[in-house]
N, C-alpha and C positions, 0 to 999 in steps of 0.2 A: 139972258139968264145963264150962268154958267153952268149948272145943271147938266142943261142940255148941250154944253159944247161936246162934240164928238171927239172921242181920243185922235190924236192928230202920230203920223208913223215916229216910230222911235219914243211914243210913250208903252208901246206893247210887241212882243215879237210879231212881226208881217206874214205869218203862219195866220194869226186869229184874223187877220183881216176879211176871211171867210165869216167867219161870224159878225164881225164889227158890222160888215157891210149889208145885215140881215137885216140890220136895224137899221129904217127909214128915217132920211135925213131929217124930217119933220117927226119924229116919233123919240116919245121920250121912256128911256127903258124902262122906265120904272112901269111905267105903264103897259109896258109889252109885259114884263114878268106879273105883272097883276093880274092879265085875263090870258097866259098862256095855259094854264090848272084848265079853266073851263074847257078851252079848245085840245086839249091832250084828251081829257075825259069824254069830250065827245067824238071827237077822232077814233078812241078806242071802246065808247060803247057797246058796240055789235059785237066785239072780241069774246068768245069764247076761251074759256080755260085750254082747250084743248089748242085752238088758232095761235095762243100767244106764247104757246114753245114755238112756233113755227119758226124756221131759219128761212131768208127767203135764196141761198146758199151755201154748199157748203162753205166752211171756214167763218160762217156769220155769225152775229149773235140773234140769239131770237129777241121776240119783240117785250117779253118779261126783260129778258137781259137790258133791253136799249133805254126801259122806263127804269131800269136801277143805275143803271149810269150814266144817265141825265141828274138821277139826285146825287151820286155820289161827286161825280164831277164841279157840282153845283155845291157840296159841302167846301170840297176844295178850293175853288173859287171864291166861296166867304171867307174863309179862311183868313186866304192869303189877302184878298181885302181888307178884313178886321186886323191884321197883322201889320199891313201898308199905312192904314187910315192910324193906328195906334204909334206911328214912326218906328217902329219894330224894323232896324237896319239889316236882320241877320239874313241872309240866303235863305230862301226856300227851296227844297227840292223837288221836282218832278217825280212823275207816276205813272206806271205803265195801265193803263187804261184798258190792254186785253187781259194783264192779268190779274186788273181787279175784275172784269166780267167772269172767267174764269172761276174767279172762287167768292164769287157775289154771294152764290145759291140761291138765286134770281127764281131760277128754272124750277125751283122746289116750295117756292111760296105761289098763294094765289095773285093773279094780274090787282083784286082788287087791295091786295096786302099791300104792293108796292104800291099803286096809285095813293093808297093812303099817307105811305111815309115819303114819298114825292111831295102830294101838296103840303104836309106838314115840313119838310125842310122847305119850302116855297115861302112858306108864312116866315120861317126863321129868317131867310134871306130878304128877302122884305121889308121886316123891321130894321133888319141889320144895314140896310142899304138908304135907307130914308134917314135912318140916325146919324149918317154921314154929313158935315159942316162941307160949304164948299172948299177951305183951306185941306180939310180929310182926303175929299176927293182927290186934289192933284199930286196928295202921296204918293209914294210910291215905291219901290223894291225888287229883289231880285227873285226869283221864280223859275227854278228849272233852267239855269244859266242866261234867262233874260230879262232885262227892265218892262213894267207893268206899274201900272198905275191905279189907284184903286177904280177911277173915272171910266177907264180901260176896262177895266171887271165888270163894271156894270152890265155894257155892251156888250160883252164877251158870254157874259153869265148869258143874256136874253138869248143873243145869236147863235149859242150852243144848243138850246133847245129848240128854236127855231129851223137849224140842220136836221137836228134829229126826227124832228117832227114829219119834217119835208120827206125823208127818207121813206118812214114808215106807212106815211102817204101815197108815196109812188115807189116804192121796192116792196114792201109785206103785204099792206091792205087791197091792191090787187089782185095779188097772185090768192088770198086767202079766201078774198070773195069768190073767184075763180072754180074754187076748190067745192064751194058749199053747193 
C-alpha cells in the first residue's frame, strides 16, 4: 500500500528525521494524527489554568505556548502539503517558530481555548490529508530552502506532535505535579 510507504532521506530535509522516526514502522500516520487530540487532551487534563503558563525553564515556552504551536506548525505543514499535492512549483519559505510563540498570545487565552482550535485545525488536517490520491502524495516542493514531499508531511505533521507531547510529558508535567 503506498500510503503507508515511509518517506525515504532526500524526500525531506534530515533535520525531521526526528519526527519521521516517531512514527512506527508499522504505523500508519494518518492514524497516529486521528487519536493524537484524545491523548493531548488527556495528557493535559489535570492542567490547571494556572499550571499551563508554567515554563519548565527559563527561556522556555510554557505549556499554553507549546499547545499553540503544535497547531500553528501543523497549519504550516498543510499548507505547504496542499500546496505540493496541488503541483504548486514555487518555493516556500520557512518561519521562526520562537517568534511565532512570542507573539502567539497563547499565554493570554484559556488552555481550554487553544485545546479547542488544536483539535479543530486537527480535523482540517485530516480531511486535508486523506483527500490526498497516492500520485498527490509523492509531490513535492521546496520548503524553507529544502525538498519535502507531501508523503514526508504526513509523517512529519504526526511526529511533530509526537515530540512535543513527549516533552511536556517528561519536562512540564512533572515538575507541575511536583509543585501541587
Amino acid at each position: 500500500m503506498s500510503e503507508l510507504l515511509r518517506p525515504v532521506p532526500g524526500t525531506y530535509p534530515p533535520y525531521f528525521d526526528t519526527y519521521i522516526n516517531r512514527v512506527g514502522a508499522d504505523i500508519d500516520p494518518l492514524e497516529m494524527l486521528g487519536v493524537q487530540p484524545t491523548a493531548l487532551h488527556q495528557l493535559l487534563a489535570e492542567v490547571t489554568e494556572e499550571q499551563a503558563s508554567f515554563r519548565y525553564a527559563p527561556g522556555k515556552w510554557s505549556i499554553k505556548q507549546v499547545v499553540l504551536h503544535i497547531a500553528d506548525v501543523e497549519r504550516i505543514f498543510a499548507y505547504r502539503a496542499l500546496r505540493f499535492a496541488r503541483a504548486d512549483q514555487q518555493e516556500l519559505p520557512g518561519f521562526d517558530e520562537n517568534h511565532y510563540a512570542d507573539h502567539s498570545g497563547a499565554d493570554d487565552r484559556t488552555l481550554a481555548s487553544l485545546l479547542a482550535e488544536y483539535a479543530a485545525v486537527r480535523q482540517a488536517t485530516l480531511a486535508l490529508f486523506r483527500s490526498f490520491t497516492p500520485e498527490q502524495l509523492q509531490r513535492g516542493g521546496t520548503a524553507n530552502g529544502n525538498p519535502v514531499t507531501v508523503q514526508a508531511l504526513r509523517f512529519i505533521t504526526a511526529g511533530h506532535e509526537a515530540h512535543h507531547a513527549e516533552i511536556l510529558a517528561e519536562r512540564y508535567l512533572p515538575l507541575i505535579t511536583a509543585e501541587a
